[in-house]
N, C-alpha and C positions, 0 to 999 in steps of 0.2 A: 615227466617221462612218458613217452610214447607204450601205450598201450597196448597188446595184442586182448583182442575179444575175449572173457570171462572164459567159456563154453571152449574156445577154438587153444585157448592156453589151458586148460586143465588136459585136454586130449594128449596134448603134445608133454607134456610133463609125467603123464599117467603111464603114455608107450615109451618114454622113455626112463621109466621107474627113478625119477626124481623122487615123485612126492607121492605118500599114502594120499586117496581120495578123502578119508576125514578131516589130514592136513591140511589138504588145498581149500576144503569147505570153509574149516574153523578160517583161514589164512580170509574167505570173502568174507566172511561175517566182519572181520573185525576190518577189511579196508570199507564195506560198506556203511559200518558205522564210524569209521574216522576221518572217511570223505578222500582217501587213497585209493589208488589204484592196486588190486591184487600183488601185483609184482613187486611194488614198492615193499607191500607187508612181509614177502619171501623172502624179499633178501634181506630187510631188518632181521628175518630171523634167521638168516643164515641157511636160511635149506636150497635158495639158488645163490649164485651169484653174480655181481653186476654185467662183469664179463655174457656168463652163458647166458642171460637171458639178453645183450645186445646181439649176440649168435642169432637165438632164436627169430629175432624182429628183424633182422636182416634178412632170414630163411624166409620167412611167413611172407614177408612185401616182397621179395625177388629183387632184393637191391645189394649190392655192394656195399660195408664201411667203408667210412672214410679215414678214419684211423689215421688224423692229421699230426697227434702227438708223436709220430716215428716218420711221416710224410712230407717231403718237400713241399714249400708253399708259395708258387708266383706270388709277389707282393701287388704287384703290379696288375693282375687279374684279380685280386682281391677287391682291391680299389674301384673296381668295377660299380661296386655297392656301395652308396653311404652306407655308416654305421648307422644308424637311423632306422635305415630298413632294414639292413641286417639282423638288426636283432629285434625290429617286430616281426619278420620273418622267420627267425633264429635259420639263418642261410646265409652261409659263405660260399662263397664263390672260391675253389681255390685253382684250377688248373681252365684248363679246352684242351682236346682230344684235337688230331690232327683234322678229321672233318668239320672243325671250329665247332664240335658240342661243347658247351661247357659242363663243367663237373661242379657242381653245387653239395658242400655238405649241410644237412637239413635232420633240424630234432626227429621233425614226421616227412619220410619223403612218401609217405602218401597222400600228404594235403595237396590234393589238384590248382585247388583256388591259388595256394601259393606258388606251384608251379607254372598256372600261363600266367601269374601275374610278372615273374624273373623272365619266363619264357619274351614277353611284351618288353619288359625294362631292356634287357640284355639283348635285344632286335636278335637274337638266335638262339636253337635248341637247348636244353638243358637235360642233361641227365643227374638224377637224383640221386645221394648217398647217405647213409645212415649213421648223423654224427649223435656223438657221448656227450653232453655237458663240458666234457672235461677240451673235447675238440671243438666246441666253439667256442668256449673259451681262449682256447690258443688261438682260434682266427681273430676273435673280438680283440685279441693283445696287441693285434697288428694295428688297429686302427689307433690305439693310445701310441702306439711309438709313430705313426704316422701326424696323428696331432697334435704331437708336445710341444712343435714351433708354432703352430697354428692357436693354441691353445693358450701358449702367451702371450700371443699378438691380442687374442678376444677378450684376456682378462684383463691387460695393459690400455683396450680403445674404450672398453668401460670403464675403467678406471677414470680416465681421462674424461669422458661423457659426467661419470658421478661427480667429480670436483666442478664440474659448467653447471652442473645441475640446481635447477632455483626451491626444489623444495625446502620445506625447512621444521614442520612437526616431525617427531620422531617417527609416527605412521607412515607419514606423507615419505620419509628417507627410506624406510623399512620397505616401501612398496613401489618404490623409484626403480624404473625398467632396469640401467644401468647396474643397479644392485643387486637385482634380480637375478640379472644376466650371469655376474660376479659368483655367487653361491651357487645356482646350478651347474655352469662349468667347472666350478671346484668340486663339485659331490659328483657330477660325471665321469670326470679324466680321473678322480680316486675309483673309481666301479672299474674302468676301461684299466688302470693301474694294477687295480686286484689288490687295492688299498684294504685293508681292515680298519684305518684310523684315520681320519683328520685334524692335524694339531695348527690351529692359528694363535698366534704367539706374539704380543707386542712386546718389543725391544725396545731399548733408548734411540735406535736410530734409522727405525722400521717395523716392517712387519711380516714374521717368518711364517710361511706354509709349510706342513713337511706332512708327507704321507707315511703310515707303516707298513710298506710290504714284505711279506712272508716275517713278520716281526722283527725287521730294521727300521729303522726311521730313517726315510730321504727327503733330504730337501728340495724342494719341488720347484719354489721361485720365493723372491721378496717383492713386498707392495708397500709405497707410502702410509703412512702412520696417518694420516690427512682422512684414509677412506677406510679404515679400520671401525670408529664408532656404526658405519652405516652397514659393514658387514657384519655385525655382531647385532647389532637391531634388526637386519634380516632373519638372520638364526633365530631370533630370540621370538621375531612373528611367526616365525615357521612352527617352533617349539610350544607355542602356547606358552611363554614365558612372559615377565613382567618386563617392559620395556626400560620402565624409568629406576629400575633396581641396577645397581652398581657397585655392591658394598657388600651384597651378601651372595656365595653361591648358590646356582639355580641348576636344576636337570628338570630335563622334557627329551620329550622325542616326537619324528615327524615320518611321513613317508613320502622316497622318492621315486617315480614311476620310468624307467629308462626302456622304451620296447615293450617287452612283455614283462617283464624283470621290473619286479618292485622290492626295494632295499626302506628295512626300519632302518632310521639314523635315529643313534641315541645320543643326547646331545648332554655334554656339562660343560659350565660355564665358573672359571671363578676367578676375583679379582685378585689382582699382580702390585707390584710394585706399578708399574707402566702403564696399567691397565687391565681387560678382563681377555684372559685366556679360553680359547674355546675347543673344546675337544670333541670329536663326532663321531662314532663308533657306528661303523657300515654294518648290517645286520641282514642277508635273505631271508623275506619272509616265505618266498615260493619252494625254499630249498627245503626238502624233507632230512628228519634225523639220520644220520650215520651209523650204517650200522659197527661191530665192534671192529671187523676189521678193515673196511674205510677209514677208521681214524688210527691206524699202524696195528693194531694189538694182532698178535703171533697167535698162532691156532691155539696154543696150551693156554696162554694167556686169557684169551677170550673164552676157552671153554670155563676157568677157574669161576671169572666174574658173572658168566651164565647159571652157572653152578650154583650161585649164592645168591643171587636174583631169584630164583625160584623160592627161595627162605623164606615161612609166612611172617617171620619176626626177627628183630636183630638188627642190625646198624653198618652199615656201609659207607666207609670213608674214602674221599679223594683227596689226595692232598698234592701241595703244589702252588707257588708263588704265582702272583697277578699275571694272569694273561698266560698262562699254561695249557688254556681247554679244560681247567676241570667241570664247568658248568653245560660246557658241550656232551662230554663222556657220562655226566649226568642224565643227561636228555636221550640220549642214545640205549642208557638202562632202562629209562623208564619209558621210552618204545615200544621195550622189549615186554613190558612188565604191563604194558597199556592194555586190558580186556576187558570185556562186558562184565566180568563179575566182579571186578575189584573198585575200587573206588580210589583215585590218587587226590590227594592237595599237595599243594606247593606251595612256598612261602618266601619270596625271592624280594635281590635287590638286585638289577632290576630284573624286570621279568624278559628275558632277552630272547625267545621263541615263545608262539603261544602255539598250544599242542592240546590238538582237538580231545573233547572228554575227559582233560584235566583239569582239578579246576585251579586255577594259578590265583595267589595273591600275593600283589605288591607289598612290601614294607611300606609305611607311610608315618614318619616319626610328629607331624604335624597334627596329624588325626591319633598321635596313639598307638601303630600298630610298627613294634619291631620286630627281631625274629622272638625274641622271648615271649613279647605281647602276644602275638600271631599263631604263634603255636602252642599256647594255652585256648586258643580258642579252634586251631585246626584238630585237636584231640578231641572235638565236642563236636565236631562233624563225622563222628562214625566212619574214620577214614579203615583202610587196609595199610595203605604205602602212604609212606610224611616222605615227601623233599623240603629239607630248610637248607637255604641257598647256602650259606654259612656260617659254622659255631664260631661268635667270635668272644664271647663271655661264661661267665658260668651259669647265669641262668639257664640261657640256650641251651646248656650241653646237658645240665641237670634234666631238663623240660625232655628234652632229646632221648636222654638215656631211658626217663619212665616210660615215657613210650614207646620204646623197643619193648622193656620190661611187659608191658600190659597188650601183646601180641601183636605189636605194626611194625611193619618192616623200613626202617629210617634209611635217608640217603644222605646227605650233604657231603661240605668240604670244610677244609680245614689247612691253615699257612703254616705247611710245617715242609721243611728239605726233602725228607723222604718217608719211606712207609713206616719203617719201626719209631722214629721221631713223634708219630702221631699219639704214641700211649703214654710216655712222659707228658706231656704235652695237654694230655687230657686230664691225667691227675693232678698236673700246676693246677687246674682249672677250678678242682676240689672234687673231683668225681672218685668215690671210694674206689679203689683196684678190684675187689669184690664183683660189684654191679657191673662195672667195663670189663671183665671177664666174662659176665654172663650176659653180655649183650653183642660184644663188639664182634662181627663177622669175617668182615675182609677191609685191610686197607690197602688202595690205591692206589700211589707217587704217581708224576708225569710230571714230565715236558717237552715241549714243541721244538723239531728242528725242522730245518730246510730241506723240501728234495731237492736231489740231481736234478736237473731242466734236462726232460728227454730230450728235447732239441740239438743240443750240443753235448749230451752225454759219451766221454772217451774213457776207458781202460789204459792203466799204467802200471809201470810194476816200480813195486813200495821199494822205499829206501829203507836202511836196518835206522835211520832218525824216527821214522814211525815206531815200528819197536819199542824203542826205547821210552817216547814219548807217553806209549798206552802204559807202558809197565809203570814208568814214575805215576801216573794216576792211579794204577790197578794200588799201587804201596800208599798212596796217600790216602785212597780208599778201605784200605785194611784188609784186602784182598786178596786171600793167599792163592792166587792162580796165577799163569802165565799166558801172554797172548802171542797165540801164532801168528805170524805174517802167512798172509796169504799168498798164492801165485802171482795174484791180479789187483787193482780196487779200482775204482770209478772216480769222476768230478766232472763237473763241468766245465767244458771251457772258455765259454762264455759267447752271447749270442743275442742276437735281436730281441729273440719271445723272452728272455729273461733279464734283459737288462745289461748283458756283460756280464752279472752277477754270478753263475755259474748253477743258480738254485730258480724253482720254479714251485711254489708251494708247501706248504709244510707236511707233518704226519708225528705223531707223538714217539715217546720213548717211556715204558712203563715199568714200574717195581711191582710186585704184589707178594702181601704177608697175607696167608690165609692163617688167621689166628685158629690153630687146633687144638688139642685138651693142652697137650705138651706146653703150647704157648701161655694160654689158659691159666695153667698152674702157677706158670712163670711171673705172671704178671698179680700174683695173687701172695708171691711169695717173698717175704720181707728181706729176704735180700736179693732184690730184683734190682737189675741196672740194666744200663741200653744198651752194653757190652753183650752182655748175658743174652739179653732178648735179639740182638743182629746173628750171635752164634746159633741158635734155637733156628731164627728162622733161615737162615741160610743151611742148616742142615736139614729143615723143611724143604728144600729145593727153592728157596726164594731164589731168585735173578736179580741184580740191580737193573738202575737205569741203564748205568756206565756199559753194561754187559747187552743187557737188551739191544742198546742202541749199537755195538760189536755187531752185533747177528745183523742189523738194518743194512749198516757197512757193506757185511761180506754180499749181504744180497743186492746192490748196488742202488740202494733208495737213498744213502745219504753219505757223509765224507767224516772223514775224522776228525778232520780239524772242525765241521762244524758239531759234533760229539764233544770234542773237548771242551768246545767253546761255553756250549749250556752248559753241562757240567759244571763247571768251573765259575758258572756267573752266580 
């Protein structure tokens, strides 16, 4: 994120009584020592936001946003650019002004260097605009739907070049151009996709590519089965993995450098009826933590989990099925919780950001270290804050709870439906109700749904079938409320930047049980059931998912039908 000067951003936030001066101070100490930028630390904590402070750097350079997420966008002057340079630039080209300037949106439109150098490329003037992340992203989208025919043609003439090809050691195959070629076009057009997944899949009758965007799986193209072993001994050199292993599953990870943009791929490998299945999990390492309300959480919501963050002791659970973001939302608290006087470890499977002045350790079940092993020996570290990735035994949960017990404040997660599920759930486990009474803080729930794609986003007015649809879930969820139809709701209706799809990104949907004496007692009390404890905490003010994700709805960030969907999966 582009910068405004230490000295020149404390003035402008001081006369604008943002932030107390001790604020802003503590706010450099801790970007100085975690190698952030001040602004960055603001807004993890919520005292700016992303918004006002993109205001502020547009004021301070004298430039105009580009604000391309609600902006029409010549394709065709886009194209102006390879992607290539696009994004070692991070500059879109999206319009020209009638005196043929063209309008460039730009991370830094004060970098001069980059400006005559577009200035030179583009043989005419260039006026600079102040784009978000989120806006060159939407121009970068353009180049993936521009290359998808392109893009089959490059993996189908390698293909072709690999089967002529006379190497024949497995190294010698693994480091075959054509191969070469093969894997980084697949890991590109997934970045250019806004892929989170790579699934290569042999079949009886080929072999499937499918990417997961906004958490669907598409399929992307089929390739002979013929060049399958040489793309998986690719991966497997990339990965630091064993070549001539085929029988037993493998993980590793690599890094991919596109622009300025370097992506961890995490990579697992395991063998099939047909062969060996490979899975690649797209990871930014340049992208900083989110703060709580970048990843959906509603003002109360986010105040709750702040609230209990600040706890010198006690236990904090996420919960939520594979691939939900709990280890994000993880990462996101412990941002927040990140200071020079505390000391965090971590104990993860895998370690999927590495997050400066923590100290992170891998599970390692070959050497010995799982989460039970690992955190018998993270308690000997003199820690403040434990993250263990996730309780999935009783050891763990035991080892877990004494250290809340003995003053450290625990974080992990946990594979349960929703939030009050978690405390059943935990006593299966063998954890006396006693102890998990006097430990257990705040639990969690989430799951991920799809934005609206600002691009194509329209207003229509609901049918009385919606209605009826929310209420049949509001009764199967036990829910004694009703839900109003509103005047209005939102969808996409499908469009280039998003596929057709009507969606362009996700953003969670959250429960939170703040366990208080009330619940406390409940959960201490032999005749406790999960009946009992949903009544308690919904007269707590709990919210569900189902409900949380209503409020996303009316505010037009997502649709009902994709609410009901997760729900329901």
């Amino acid at each position: 994120m582009l910068q405004i000067p230490e000295d020149k951003l404390k003035d402008l936030l001081l006369k604008d009584g943002i932030v107390a001066e001790k604020a802003f101070d503590e706010a450099a100490q801790d970007a100085d020592r975690m190698g952030q930028g001040v602004a960055d630390i603001l807004i993890s904590k919520n005292i700016i936001t992303a918004d006002y402070y993109s205001n502020l750097i547009a004021e301070f350079f004298g430039v105009e946003k580009a604000s391309l997420l609600s902006r029409k966008i010549d394709e065709k002057v886009v194209r102006l650019l390879s992607e290539k340079i696009a994004r070692e630039k991070r500059a879109i080209v999206f319009g020209q002004l009638e005196d043929g300037i063209y309008q460039v949106a730009m991370g830094d439109p004060s970098n001069l260097e980059a400006i005559e150098f577009l200035t030179k490329h583009l043989k005419g003037k260039v006026k600079p605009y102040l784009a978000s992340r989120d806006d060159l992203n939407r121009g970068f989208s353009y180049y993936g739907r521009q290359s998808a025919e392109e893009f089959k043609k490059i993996i189908e003439d390698n293909i072709k070049n690999s089967l002529r090809s006379k190497a024949t050691g497995i190294k010698e195959v693994a480091s075959d151009l054509p191969v070469v070629a093969i894997v980084d076009n697949l890991v590109a057009y997934a970045i250019s996709s806004r892929a989170s997944d790579i699934h290569i899949e042999i079949l009886d009758d080929g072999v499937l590519i499918r990417y997961r965007i906004d958490g669907i799986l598409r399929e992307v193209l089929r390739i002979p089965k013929k060049v399958h072993p040489s793309i998986v001994a690719r991966i497997k050199l990339l990965a630091s993995l064993k070549l001539d292993e085929h029988i037993k599953p493998q993980d590793g990870r690599f890094r991919h450098t596109i622009g300025k943009d370097i992506m961890d791929v995490r990579v697992a490998i395991m063998p099939t009826f047909y062969g060996e299945k490979v899975e690649m999990r797209l990871l930014s390492a340049t992208e900083r933590p989110l703060s709580l309300e970048e990843l959906g959480f509603l003002e109360d919501h986010a105040t709750v989990v702040r609230e209990n963050a600040k706890k010198t002791y006690g236990m904090i659970l996420v919960t939520g099925p594979t691939g939900s973001g709990k280890t994000t939302t993880l990462y996101s608290v412990l941002n927040i919780l990140n200071r020079p006087e505390v000391n965090i470890v971590t104990i993860e499977d895998p370690i999927e950001y590495n997050m400066k002045y923590i100290n992170q350790t891998q599970i390692n079940p070959a050497a010995g270290i799982s989460f039970s092993s690992g955190l018998r020996e993270i308690v000997r570290q003199d820690p403040n804050i434990i993250m263990v990735g996730e309780i999935r035994d009783q050891e763990t949960a035991q080892i877990s709870v004494q250290a809340a017990l003995t003053g450290h404040l625990v974080l992990s997660t946990l594979h349960t439906n929703d939030a009050p599920t978690a405390i059943p759930r935990l006593i299966d486990l063998g954890l006396p109700p006693f102890l998990l009474a006097a430990v257990l803080n705040l639990v969690e729930a989430q799951r991920l749904v799809r934005r609206i794609c600002n691009d194509c986003i329209i207003s229509y007015k609901p049918d009385a079938s919606i209605t009826s649809a929310v209420n049949r879930q509001l009764s199967d969820l036990s829910l004694d409320v009703k839900f109003k139809l509103p005047a209005q709701l939102y969808k996409g209706a499908g469009c280039l930047a998003c596929g057709d799809s009507g969606y362009k990104g996700r953003l969670g949907i959250f429960e939170i049980l703040n366990v208080t004496e009330e619940i406390r007692k409940l959960i201490v009390n032999p005749a406790f059931t999960l009946g009992k404890l949903r009544a308690a905490a919904r007269k707590g003010g709990m919210v569900t998912m189902f409900e949380d994700g209503l409020k996303k709805v009316e505010r037009g960030s997502t649709t009902i039908d994709e609410i009901l969907r997760v729900i329901r999966e």
